[in-house]
N, CA, C and O atoms as a GROMACS GRO file, in nm:
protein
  424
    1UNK      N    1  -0.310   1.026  -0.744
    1UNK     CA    2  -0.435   1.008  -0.673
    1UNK      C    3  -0.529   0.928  -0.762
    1UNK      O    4  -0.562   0.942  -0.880
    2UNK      N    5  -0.551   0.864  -0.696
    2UNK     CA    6  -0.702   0.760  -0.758
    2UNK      C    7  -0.801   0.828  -0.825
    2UNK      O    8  -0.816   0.948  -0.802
    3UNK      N    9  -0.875   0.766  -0.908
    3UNK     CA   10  -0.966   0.819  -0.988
    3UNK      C   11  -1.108   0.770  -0.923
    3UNK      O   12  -1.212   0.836  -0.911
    4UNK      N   13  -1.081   0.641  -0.887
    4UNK     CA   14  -1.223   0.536  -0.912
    4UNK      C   15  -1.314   0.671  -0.794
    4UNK      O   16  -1.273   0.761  -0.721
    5UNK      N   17  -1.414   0.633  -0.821
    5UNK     CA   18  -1.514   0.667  -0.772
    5UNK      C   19  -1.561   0.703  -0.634
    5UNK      O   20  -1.641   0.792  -0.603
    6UNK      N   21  -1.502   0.622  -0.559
    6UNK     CA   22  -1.521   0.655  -0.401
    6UNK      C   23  -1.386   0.660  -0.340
    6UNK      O   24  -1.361   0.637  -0.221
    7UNK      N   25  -1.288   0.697  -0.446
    7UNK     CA   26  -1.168   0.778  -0.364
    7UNK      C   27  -1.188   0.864  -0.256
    7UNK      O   28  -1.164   0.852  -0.136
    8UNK      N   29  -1.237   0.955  -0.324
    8UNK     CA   30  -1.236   1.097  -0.184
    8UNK      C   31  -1.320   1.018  -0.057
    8UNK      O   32  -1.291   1.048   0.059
    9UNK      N   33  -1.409   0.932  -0.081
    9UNK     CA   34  -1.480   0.893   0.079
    9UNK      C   35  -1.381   0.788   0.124
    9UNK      O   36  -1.361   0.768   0.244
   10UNK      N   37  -1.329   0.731   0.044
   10UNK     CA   38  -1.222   0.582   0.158
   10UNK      C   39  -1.092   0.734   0.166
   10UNK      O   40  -1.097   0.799   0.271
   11UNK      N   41  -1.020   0.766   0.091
   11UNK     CA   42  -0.918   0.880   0.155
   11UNK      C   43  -0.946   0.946   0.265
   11UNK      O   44  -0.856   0.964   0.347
   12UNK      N   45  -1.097   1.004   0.292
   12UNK     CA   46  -1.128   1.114   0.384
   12UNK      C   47  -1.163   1.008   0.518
   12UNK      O   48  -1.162   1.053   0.633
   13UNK      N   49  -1.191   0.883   0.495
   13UNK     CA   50  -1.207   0.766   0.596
   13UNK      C   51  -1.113   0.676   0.687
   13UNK      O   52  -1.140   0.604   0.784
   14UNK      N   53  -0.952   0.715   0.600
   14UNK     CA   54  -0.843   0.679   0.645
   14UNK      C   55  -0.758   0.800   0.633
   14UNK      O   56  -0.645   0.791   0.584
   15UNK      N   57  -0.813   0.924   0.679
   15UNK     CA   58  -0.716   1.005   0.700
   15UNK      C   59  -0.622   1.088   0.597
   15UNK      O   60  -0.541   1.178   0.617
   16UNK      N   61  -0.667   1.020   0.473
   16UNK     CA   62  -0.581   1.030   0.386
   16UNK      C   63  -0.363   1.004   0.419
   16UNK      O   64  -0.251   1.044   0.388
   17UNK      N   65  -0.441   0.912   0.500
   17UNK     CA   66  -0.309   0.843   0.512
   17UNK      C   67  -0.253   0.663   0.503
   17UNK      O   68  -0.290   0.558   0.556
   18UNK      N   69  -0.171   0.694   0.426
   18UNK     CA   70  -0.085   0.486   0.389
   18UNK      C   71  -0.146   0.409   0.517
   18UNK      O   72  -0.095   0.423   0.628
   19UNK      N   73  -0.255   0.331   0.496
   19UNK     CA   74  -0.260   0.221   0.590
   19UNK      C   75  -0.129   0.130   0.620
   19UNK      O   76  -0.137   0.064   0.723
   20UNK      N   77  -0.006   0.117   0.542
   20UNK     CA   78   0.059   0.036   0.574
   20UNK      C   79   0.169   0.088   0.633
   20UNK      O   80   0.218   0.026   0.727
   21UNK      N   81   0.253   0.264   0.569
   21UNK     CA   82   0.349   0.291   0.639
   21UNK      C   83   0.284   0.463   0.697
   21UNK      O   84   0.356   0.561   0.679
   22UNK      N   85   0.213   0.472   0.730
   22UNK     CA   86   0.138   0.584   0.771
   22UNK      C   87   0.193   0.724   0.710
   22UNK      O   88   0.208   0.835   0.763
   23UNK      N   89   0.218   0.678   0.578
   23UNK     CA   90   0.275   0.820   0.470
   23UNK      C   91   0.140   0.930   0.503
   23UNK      O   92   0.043   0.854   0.507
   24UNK      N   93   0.115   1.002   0.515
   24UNK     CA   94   0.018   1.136   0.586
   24UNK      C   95   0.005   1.215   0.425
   24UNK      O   96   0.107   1.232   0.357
   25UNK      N   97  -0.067   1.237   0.399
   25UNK     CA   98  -0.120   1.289   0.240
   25UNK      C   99  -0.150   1.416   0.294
   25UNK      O  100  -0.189   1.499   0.211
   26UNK      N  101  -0.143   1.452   0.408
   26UNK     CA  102  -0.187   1.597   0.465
   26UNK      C  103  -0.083   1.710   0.470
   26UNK      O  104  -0.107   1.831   0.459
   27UNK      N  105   0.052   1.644   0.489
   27UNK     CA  106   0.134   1.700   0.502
   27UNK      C  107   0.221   1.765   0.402
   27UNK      O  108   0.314   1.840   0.431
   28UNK      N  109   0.181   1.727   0.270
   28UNK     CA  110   0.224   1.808   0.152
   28UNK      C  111   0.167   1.749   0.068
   28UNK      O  112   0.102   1.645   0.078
   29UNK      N  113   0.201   1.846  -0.067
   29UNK     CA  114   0.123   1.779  -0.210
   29UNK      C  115   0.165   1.664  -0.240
   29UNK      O  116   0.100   1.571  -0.286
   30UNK      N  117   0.306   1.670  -0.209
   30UNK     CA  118   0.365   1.544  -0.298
   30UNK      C  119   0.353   1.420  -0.163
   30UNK      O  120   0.400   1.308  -0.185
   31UNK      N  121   0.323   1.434  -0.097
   31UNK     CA  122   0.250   1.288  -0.029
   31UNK      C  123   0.103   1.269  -0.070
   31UNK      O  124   0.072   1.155  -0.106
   32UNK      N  125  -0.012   1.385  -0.070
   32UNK     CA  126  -0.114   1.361  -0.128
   32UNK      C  127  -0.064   1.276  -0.257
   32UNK      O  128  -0.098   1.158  -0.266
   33UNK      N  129  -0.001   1.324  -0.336
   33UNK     CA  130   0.028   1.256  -0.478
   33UNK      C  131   0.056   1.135  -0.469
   33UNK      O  132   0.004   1.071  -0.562
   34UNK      N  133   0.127   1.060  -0.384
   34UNK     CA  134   0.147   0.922  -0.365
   34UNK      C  135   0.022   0.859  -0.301
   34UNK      O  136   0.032   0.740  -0.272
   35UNK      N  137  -0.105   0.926  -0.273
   35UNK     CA  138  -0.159   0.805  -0.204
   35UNK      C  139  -0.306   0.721  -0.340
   35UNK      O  140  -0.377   0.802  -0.398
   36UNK      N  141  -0.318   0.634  -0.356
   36UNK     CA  142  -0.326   0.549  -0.421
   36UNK      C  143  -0.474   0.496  -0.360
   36UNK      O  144  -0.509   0.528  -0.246
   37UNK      N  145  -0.536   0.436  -0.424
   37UNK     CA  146  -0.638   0.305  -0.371
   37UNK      C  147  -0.592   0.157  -0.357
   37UNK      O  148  -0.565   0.102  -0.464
   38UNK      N  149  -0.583   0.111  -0.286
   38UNK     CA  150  -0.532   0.001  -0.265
   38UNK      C  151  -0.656  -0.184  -0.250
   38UNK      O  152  -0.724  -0.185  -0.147
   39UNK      N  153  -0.668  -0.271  -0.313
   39UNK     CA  154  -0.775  -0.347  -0.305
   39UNK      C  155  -0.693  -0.405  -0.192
   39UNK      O  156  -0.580  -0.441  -0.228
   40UNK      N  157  -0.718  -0.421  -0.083
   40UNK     CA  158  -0.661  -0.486   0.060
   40UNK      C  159  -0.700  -0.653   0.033
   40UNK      O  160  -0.643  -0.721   0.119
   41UNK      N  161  -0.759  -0.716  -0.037
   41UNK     CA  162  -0.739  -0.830  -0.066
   41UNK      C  163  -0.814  -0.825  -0.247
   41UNK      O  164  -0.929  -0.798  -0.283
   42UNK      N  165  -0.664  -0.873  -0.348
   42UNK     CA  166  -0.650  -0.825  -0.426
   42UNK      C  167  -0.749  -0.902  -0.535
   42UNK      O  168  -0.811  -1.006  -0.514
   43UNK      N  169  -0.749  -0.830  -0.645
   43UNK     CA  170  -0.886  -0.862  -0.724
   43UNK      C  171  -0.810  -1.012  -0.794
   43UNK      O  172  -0.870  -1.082  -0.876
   44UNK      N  173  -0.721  -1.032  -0.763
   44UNK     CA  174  -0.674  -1.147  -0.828
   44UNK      C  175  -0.708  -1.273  -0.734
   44UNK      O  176  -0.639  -1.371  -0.761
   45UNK      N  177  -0.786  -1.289  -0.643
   45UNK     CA  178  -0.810  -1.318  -0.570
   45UNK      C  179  -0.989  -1.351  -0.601
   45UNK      O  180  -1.038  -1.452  -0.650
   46UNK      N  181  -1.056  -1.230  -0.554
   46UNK     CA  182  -1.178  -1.211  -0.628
   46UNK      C  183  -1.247  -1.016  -0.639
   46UNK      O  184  -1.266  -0.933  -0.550
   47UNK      N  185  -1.262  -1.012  -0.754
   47UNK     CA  186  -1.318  -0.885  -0.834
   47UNK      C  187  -1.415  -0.828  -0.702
   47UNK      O  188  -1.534  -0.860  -0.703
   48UNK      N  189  -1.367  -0.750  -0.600
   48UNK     CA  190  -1.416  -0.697  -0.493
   48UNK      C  191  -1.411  -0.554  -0.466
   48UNK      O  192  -1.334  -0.517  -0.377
   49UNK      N  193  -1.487  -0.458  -0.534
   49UNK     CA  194  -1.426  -0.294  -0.546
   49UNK      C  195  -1.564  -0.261  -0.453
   49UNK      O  196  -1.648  -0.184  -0.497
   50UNK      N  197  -1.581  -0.329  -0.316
   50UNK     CA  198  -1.638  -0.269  -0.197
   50UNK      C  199  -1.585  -0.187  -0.128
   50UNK      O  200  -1.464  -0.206  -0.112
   51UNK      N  201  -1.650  -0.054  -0.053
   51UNK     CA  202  -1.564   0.031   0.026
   51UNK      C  203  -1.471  -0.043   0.130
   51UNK      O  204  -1.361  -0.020   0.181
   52UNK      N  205  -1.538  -0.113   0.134
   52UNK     CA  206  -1.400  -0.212   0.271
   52UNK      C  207  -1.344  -0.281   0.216
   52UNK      O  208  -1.257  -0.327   0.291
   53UNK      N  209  -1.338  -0.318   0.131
   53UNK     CA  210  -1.225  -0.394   0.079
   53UNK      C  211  -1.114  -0.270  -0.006
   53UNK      O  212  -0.998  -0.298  -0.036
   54UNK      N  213  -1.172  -0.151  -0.029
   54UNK     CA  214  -1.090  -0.032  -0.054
   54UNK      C  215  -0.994   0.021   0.028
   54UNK      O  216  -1.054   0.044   0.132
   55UNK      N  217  -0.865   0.057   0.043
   55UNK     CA  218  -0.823   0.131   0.163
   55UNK      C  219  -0.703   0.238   0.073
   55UNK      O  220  -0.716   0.238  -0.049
   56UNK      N  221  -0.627   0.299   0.113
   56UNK     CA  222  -0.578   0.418   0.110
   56UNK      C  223  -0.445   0.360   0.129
   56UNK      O  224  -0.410   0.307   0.235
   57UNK      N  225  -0.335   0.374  -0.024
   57UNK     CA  226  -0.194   0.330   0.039
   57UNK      C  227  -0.117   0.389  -0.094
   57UNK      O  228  -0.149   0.404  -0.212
   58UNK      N  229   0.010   0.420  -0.006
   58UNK     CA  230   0.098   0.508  -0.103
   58UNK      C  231   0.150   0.414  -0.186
   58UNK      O  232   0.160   0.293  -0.165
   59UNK      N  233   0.205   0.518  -0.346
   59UNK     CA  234   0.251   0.409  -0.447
   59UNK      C  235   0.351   0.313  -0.406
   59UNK      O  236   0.366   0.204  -0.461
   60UNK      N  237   0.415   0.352  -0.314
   60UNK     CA  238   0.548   0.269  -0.279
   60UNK      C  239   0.517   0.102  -0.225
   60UNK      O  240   0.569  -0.002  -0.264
   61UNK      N  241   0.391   0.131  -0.097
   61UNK     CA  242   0.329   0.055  -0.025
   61UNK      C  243   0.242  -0.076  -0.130
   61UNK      O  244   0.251  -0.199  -0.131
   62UNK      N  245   0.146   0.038  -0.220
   62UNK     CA  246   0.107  -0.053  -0.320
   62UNK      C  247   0.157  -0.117  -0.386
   62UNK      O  248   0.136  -0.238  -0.382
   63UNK      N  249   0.234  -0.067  -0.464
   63UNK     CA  250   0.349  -0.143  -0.595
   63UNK      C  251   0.378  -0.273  -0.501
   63UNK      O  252   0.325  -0.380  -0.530
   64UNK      N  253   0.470  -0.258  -0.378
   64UNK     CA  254   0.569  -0.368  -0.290
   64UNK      C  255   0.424  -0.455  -0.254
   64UNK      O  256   0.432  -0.573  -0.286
   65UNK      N  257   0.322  -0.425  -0.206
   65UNK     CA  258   0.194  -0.568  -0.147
   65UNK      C  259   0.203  -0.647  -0.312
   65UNK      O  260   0.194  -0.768  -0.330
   66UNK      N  261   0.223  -0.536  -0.428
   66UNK     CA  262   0.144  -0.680  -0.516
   66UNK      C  263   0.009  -0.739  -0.493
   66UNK      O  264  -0.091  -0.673  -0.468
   67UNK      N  265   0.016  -0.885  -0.507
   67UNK     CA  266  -0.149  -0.934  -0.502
   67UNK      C  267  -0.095  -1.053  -0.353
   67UNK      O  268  -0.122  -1.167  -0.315
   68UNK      N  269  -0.011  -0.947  -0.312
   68UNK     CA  270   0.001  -1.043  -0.193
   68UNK      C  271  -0.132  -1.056  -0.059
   68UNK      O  272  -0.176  -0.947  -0.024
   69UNK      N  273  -0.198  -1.185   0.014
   69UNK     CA  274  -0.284  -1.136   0.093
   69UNK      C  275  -0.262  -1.285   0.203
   69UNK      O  276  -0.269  -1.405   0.176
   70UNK      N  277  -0.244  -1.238   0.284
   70UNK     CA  278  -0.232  -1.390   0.411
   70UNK      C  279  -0.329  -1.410   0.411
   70UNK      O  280  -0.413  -1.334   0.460
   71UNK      N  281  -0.352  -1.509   0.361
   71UNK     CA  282  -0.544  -1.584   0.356
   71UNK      C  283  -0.541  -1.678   0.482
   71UNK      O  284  -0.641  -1.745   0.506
   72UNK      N  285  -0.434  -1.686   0.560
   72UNK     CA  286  -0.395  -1.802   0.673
   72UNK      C  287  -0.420  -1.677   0.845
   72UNK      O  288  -0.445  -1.709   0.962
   73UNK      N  289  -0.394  -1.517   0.768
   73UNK     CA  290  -0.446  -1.463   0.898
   73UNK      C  291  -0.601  -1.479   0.975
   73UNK      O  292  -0.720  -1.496   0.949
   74UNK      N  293  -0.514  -1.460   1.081
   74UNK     CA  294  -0.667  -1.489   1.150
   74UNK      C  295  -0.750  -1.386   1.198
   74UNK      O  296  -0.870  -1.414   1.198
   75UNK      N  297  -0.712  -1.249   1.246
   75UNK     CA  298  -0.786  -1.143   1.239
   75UNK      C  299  -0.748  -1.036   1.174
   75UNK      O  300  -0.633  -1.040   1.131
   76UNK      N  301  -0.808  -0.945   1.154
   76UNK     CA  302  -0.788  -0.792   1.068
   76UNK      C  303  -0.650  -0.750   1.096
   76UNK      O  304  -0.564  -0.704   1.022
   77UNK      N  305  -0.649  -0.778   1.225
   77UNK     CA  306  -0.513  -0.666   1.260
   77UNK      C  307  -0.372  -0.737   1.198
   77UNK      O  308  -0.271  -0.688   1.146
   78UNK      N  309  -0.420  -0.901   1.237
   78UNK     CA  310  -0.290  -0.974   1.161
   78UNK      C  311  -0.267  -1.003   0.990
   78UNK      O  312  -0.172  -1.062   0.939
   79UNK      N  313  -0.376  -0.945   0.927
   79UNK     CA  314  -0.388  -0.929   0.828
   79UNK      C  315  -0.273  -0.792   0.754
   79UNK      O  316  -0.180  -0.813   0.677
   80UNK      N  317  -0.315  -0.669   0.804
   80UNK     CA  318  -0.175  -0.557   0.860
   80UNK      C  319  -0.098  -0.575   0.856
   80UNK      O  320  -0.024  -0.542   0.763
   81UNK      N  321  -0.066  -0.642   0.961
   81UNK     CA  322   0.071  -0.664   1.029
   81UNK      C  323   0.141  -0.790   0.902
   81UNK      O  324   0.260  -0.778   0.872
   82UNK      N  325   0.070  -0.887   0.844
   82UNK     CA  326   0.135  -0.949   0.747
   82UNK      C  327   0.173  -0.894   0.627
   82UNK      O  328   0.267  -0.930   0.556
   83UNK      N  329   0.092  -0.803   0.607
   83UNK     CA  330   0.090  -0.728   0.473
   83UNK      C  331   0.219  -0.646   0.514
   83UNK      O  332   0.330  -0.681   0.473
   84UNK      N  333   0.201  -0.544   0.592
   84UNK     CA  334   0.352  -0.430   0.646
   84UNK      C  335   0.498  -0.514   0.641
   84UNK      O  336   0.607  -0.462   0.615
   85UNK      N  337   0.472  -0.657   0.672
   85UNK     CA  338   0.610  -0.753   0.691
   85UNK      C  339   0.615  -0.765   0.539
   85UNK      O  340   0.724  -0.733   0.492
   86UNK      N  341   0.537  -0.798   0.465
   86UNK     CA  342   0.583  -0.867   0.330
   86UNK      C  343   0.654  -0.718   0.248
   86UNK      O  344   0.752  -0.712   0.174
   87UNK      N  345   0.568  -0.614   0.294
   87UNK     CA  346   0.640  -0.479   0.192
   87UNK      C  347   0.754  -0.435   0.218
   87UNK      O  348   0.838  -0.382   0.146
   88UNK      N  349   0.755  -0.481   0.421
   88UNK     CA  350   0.907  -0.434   0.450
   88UNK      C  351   1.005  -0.526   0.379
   88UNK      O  352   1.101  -0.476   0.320
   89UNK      N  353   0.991  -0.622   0.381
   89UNK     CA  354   1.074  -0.745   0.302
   89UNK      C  355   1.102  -0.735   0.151
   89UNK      O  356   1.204  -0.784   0.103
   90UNK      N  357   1.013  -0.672   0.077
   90UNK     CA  358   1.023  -0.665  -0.052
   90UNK      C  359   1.086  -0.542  -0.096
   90UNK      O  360   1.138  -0.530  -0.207
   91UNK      N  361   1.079  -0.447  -0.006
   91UNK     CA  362   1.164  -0.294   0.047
   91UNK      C  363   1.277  -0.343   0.030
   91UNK      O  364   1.345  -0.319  -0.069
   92UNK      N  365   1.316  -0.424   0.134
   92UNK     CA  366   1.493  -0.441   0.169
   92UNK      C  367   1.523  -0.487   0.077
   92UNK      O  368   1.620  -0.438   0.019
   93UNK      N  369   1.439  -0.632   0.006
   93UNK     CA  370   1.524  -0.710  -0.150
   93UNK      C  371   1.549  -0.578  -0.264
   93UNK      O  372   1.643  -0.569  -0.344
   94UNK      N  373   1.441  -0.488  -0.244
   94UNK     CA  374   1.443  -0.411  -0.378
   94UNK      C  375   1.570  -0.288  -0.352
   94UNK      O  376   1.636  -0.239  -0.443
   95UNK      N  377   1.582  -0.256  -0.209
   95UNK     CA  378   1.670  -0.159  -0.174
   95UNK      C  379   1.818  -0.221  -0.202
   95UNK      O  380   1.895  -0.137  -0.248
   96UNK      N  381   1.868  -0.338  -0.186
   96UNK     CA  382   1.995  -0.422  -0.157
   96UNK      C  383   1.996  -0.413  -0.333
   96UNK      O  384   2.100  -0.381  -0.390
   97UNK      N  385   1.898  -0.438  -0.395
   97UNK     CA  386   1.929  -0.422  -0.575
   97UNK      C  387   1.961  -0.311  -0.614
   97UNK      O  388   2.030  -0.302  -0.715
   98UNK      N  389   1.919  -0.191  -0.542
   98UNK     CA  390   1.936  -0.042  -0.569
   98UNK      C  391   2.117  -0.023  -0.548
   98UNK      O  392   2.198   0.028  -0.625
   99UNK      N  393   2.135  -0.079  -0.428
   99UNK     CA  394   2.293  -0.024  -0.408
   99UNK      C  395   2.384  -0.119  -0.505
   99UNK      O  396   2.491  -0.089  -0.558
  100UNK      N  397   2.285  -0.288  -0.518
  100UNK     CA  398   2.417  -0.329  -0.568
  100UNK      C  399   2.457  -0.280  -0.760
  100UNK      O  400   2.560  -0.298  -0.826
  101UNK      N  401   2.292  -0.202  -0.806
  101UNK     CA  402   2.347  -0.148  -0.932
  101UNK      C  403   2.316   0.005  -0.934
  101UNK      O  404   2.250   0.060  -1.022
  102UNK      N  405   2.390   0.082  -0.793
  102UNK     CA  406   2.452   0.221  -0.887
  102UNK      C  407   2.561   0.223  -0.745
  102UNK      O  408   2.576   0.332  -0.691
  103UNK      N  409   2.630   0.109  -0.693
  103UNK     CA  410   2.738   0.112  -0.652
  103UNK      C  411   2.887   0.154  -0.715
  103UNK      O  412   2.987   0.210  -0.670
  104UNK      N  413   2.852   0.100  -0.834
  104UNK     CA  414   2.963   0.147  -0.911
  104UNK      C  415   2.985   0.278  -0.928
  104UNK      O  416   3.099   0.324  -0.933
  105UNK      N  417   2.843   0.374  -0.939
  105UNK     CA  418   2.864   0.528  -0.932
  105UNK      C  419   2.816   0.614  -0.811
  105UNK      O  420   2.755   0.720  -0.799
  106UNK      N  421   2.863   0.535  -0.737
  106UNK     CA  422   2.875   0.592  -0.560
  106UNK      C  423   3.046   0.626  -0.569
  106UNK      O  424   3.106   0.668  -0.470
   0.00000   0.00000   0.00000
């Protein structure tokens, strides 16, 4: 769980649930434990630690966005929806590396 400062109000604002794969932090500790602060358009970009530019996303979700951000979307929602495609994508490359090194001890 996040430290910064207005954790508990962006968590309690999104449910305390993954904006990207709707991981539910309600439903046990160890999902609370994964949920994270997430900069939805990343400080590598520009140094932006506004509540809206804050959102609520599990480590898995976070780690896979990176400082990824479609600067070419055109509204909020396709903003989402680009972000959810790039993690699912970076999911599958990272999952296909998982089997092809502990295949040998399958």
């Amino acid at each position: 769980m996040s430290h910064h400062k207005f954790a508990k109000q962006i968590h309690e604002r999104d449910n305390y649930t993954c904006v990207y794969c709707n991981l539910d932090g309600k439903l046990s500790y160890i999902n609370y434990r994964m949920l994270t602060l997430d900069h939805l358009k990343p400080k590598a970009y520009e140094e932006n630690n506004s509540i809206e530019n804050l959102i609520t996303a599990c480590f898995i979700c976070n780690q896979f966005k990176g400082h990824f951000y479609p600067e070419y979307a055109k509204t909020q929602k396709d903003v989402f929806n680009e972000i959810r495609k790039h993690i699912k994508t970076q999911l599958s490359f990272d999952f296909k590396k998982y089997i092809s090194d502990v295949k040998k001890f399958i």
